[in-house]
C-alpha positions as CSV (number, residue, x, y, z in Angstrom):
1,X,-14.3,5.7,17.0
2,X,-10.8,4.9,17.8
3,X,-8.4,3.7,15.7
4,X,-5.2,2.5,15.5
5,X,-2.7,2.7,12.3
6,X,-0.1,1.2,12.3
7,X,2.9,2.1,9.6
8,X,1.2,5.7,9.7
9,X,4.4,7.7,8.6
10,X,4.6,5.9,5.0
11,X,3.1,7.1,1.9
12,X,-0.4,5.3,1.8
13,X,-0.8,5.6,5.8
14,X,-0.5,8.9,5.8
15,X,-3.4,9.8,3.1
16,X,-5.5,7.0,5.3
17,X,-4.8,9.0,8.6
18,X,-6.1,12.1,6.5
19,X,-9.1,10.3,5.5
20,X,-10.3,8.9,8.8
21,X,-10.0,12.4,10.3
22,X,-12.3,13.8,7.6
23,X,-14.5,10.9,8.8
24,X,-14.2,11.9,12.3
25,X,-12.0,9.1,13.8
26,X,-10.1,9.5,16.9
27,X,-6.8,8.4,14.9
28,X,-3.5,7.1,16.9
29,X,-0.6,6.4,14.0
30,X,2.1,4.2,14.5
31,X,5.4,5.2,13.7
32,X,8.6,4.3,14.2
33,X,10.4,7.7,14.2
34,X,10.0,11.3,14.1
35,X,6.1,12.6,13.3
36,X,5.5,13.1,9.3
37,X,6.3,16.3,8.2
38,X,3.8,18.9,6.5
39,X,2.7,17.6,3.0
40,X,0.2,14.5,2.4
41,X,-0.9,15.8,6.1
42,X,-1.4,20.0,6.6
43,X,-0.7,21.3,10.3
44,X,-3.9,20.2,11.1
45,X,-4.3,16.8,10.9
46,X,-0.5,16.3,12.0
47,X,-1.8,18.0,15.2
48,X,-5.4,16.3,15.5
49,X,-4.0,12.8,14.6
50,X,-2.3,11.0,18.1
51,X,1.3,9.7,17.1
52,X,2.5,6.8,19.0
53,X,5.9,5.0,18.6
54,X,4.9,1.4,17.6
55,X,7.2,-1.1,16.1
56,X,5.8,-4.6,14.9
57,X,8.7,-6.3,15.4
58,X,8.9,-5.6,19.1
59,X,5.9,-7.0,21.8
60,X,7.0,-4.2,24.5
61,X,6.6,-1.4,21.7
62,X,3.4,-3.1,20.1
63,X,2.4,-3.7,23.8
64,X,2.6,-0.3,24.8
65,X,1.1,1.5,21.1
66,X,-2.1,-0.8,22.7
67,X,-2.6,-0.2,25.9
68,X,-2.2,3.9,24.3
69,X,-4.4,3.5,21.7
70,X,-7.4,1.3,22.8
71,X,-8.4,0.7,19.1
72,X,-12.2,-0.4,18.2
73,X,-10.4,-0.8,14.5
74,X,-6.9,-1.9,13.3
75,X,-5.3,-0.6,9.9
76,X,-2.6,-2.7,9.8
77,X,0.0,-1.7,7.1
78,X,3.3,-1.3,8.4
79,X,5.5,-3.6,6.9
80,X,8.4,-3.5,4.1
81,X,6.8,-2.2,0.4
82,X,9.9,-3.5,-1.6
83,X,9.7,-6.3,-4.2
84,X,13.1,-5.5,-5.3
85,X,14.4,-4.9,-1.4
86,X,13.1,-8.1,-0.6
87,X,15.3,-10.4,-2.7
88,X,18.6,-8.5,-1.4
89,X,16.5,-9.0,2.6
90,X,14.2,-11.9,3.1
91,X,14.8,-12.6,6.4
92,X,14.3,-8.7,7.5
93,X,11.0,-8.6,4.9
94,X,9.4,-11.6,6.2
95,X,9.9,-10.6,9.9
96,X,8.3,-7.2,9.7
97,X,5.3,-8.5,7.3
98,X,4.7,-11.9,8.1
99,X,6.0,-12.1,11.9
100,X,5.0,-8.6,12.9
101,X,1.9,-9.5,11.9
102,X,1.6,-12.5,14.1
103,X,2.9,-10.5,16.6
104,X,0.4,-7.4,16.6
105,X,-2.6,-10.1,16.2
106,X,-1.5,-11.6,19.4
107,X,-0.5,-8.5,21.5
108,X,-4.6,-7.2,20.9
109,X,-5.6,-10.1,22.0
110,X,-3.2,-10.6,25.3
111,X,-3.9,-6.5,25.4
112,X,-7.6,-6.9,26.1
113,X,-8.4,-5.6,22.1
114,X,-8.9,-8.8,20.9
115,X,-12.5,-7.5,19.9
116,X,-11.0,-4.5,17.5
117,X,-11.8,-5.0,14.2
118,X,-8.9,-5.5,12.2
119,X,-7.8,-4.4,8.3
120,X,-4.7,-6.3,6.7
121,X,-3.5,-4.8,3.7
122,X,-2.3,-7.6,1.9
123,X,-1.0,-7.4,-1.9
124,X,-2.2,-9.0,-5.1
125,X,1.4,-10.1,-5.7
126,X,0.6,-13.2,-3.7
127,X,-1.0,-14.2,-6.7
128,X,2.4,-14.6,-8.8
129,X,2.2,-15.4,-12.4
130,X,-1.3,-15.6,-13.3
131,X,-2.0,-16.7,-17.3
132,X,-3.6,-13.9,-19.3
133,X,-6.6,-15.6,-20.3
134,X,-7.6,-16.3,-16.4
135,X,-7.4,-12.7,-15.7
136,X,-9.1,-10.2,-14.5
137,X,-7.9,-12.2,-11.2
138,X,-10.7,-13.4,-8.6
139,X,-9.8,-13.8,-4.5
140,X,-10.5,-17.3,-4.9
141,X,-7.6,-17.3,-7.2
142,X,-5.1,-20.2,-5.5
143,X,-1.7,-18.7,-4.3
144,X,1.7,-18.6,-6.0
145,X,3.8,-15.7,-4.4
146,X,7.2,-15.2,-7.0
147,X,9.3,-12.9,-4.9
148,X,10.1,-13.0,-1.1
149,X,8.1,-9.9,-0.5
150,X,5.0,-11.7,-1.9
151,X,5.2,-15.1,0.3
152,X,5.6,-13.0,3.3
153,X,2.5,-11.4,2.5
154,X,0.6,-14.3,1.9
155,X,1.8,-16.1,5.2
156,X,0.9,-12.8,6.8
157,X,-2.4,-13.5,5.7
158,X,-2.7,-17.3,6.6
159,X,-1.4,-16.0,10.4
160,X,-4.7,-13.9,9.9
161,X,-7.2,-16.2,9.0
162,X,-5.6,-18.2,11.8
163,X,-6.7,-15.8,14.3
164,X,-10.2,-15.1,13.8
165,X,-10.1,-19.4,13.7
166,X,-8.5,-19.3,17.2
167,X,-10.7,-16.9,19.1
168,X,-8.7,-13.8,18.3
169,X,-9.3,-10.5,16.2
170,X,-11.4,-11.3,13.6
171,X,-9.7,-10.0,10.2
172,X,-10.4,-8.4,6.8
173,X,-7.9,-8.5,4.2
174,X,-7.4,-6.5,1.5
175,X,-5.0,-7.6,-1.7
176,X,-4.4,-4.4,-3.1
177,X,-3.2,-4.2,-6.7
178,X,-1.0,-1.4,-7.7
179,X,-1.6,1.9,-6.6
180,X,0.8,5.7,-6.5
181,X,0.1,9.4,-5.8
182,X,1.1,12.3,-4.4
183,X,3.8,11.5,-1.9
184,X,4.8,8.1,-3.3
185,X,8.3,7.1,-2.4
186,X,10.6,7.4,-5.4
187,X,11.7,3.8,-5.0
188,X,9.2,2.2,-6.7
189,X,8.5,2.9,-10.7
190,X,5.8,5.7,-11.6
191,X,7.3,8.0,-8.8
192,X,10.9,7.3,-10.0
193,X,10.0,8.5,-13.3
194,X,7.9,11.5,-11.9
195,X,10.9,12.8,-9.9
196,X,13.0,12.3,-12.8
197,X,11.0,14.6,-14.7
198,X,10.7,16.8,-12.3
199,X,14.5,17.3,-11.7
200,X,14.7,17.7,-15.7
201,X,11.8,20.4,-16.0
202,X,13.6,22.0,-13.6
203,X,17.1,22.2,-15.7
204,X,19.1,19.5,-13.6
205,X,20.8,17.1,-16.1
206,X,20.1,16.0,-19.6
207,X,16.6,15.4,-20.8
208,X,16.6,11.5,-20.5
209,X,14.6,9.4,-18.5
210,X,16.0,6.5,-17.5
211,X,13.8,3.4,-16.9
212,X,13.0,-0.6,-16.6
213,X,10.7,-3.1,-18.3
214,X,8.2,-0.9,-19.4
215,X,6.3,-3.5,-20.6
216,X,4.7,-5.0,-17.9
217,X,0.8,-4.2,-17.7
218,X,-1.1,-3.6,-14.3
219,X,-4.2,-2.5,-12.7
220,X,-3.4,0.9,-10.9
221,X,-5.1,3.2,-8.8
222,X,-4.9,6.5,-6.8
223,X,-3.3,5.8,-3.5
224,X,-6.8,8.5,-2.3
225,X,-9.3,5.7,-3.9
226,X,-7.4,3.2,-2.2
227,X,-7.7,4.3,1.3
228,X,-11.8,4.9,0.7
229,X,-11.2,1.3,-0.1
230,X,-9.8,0.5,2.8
231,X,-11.7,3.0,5.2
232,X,-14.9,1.0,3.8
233,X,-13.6,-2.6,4.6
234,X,-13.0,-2.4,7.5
235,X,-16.4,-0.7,8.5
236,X,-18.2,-3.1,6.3
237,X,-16.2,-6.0,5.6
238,X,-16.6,-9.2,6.8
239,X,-13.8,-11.1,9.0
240,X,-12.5,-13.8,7.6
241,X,-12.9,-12.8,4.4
242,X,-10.3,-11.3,0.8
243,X,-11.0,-8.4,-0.8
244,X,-9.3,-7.6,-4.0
245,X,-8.5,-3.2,-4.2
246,X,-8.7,-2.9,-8.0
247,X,-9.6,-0.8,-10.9
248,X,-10.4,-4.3,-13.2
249,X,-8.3,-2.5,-16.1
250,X,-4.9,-3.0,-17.0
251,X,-2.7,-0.3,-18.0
252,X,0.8,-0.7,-20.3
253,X,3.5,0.9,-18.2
254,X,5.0,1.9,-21.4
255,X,2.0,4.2,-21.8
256,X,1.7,6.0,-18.8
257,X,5.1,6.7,-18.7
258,X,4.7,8.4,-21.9
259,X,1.8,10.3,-20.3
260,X,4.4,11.8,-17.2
261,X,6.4,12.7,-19.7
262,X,3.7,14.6,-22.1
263,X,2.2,16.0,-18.7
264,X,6.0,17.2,-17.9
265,X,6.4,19.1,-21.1
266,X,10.3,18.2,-21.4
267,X,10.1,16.3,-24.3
268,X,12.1,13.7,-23.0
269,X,13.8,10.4,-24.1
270,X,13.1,7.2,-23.2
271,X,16.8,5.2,-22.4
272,X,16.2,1.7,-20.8
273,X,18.7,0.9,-17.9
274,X,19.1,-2.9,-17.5
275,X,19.8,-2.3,-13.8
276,X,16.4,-1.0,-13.2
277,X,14.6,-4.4,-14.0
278,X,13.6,-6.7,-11.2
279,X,14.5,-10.4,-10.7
280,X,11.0,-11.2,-11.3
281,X,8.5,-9.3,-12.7
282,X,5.2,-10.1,-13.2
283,X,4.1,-9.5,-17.5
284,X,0.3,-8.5,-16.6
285,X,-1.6,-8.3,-13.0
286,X,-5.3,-6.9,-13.2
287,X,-7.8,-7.7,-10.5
288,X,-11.3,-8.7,-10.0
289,X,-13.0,-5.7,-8.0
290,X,-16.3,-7.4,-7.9
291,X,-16.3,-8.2,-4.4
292,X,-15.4,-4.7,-2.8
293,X,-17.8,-2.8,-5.5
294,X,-20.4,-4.8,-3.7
295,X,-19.8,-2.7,-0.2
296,X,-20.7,0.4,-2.3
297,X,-16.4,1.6,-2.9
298,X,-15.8,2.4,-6.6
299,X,-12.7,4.6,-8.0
300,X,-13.0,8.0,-8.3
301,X,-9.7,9.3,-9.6
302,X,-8.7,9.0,-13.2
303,X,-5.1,7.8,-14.1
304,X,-4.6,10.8,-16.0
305,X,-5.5,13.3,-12.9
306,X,-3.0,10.8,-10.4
307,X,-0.2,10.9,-12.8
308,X,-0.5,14.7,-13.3
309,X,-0.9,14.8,-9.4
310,X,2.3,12.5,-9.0
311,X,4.6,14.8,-10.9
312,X,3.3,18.0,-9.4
313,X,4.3,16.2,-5.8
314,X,7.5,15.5,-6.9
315,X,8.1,19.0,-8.0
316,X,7.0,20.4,-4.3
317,X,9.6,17.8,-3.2
């Protein structure tokens, strides 16, 4: 089967290219610079996998990555990751998620692949603010997207429901809660605090790690469970319809940050860095998994094993 992925150099596109080659997918993977280098992906699959330059916000690139690819199935997860990015950049966040996606739904169709199946990977911070006693949260949940970031996602999704109405690819969508792992871009939280520990098991600086609001609560799972998730939704779910990617269990960050740092073995102390919290920030966000259990998915990976596999990625890094 071909398919086409686009956003294939980030952190959760490369562990999906990985696991549609172990399926036996002809895989083409967008990108928008150089080829990954060796690490989620071995020499291998960077040289079984096609890599095509494919940027959402252009229709000549997204044109082209088609008429290369010829795609019987879209992964669509290119787009900008950042909650925090996207308040200091709405405009740029809500024209690679939202627009892009308008664009790459159109250029299938005026492409002649308006028959691919499509994956969106959507996030569950379209939800917004959610009370605790109506959680775990359910797809049907109405939508109230707190941070730039999260409304461009949601109209990302609304542009895909719009398609499938219209006569053009027909859609699944996938609200994926929190997830990390191996390769996870220091940016965000867990990995910040992995690399942290890293650089102080390996003797660079004081043994303090510096963090945000550790009290927020979420629903988190390996970034390898997640693109099973995914890999299964778009061979068996059904267009038009939302799939929450969840575990169904909330975990305190305060806790598994104190797991990195018992898996690290430094010892280290906990120093909270006002600068680190976001602008909005979510107090709990666990999902509903119901739905995508039913296509036979379930996690694998226990949190334990993915943070222990976080920080021994950040120490190869």
């Amino acid at each position: 089967m071909r398919v086409l992925v686009t956003g294939a150099g980030g952190f959760v596109g490369q562990h999906l290219v990985r696991e549609l080659l172990r399926a036996g997918c002809a895989v083409f993977g967008g990108i928008t610079g150089p080829a990954p280098e060796v690490g989620t992906l071995d020499e291998a699959d960077l040289g079984a996998a096609c890599w095509i330059q494919l940027d959402v916000t252009d229709d000549a690139s997204l044109a082209a990555g088609i008429e290369a690819a010829r795609p019987e199935v879209v992964y669509h997860l290119a787009g900008q990751s950042s909650v925090a990015g996207s308040f200091s950049d709405p405009l740029g966040t809500w024209d690679v998620n939202a627009t892009g996606t308008l664009r790459l739904l159109s250029a299938l169709r005026g492409g002649g692949c308006g028959e691919a199946r499509v994956l969106l990977v959507s996030s569950a911070e379209v939800y917004g603010a959610v009370p605790e006693g109506e959680q775990p949260i359910r797809e049907v949940r109405p939508l109230h997207p707190a941070s730039p970031y999260a409304a461009s996602k949601a109209a990302a999704e609304m542009a895909a429901l719009q398609s499938g109405e219209s006569g053009g690819p027909g859609v699944v969508i996938a609200r994926s809660f929190n997830h990390t792992g191996p390769g996870h871009d220091p940016r965000f939280a867990l990995p910040s605090f992995a690399h942290q520990l890293a650089g102080i098991r390996a003797g660079r600086g004081e043994p303090v790690l510096r963090v945000g609001n550790l009290s927020v609560r979420r629903d988190i799972l390996d970034v390898r469970d997640v693109v099973r998730a995914y890999r299964c939704l778009a061979e068996r779910g059904e267009p038009g319809t939302v799939y929450n990617v969840c575990s169904g269990e909330a975990h305190e960050l305060q806790g598994m940050v104190e797991q990195l740092i018992e898996l690290s073995g430094t010892g280290a102390r906990i120093e909270v860095d006002a600068e680190r919290f976001r602008p909005v920030d979510l107090p709990l966000l666990v999902g509903d998994g119901h739905r995508v259990r039913a296509l036979g998915w379930t996690p694998e990976i226990p949190l334990r094993q993915t943070l222990a596999d976080l920080l021994e990625g950040a120490e190869r890094r």
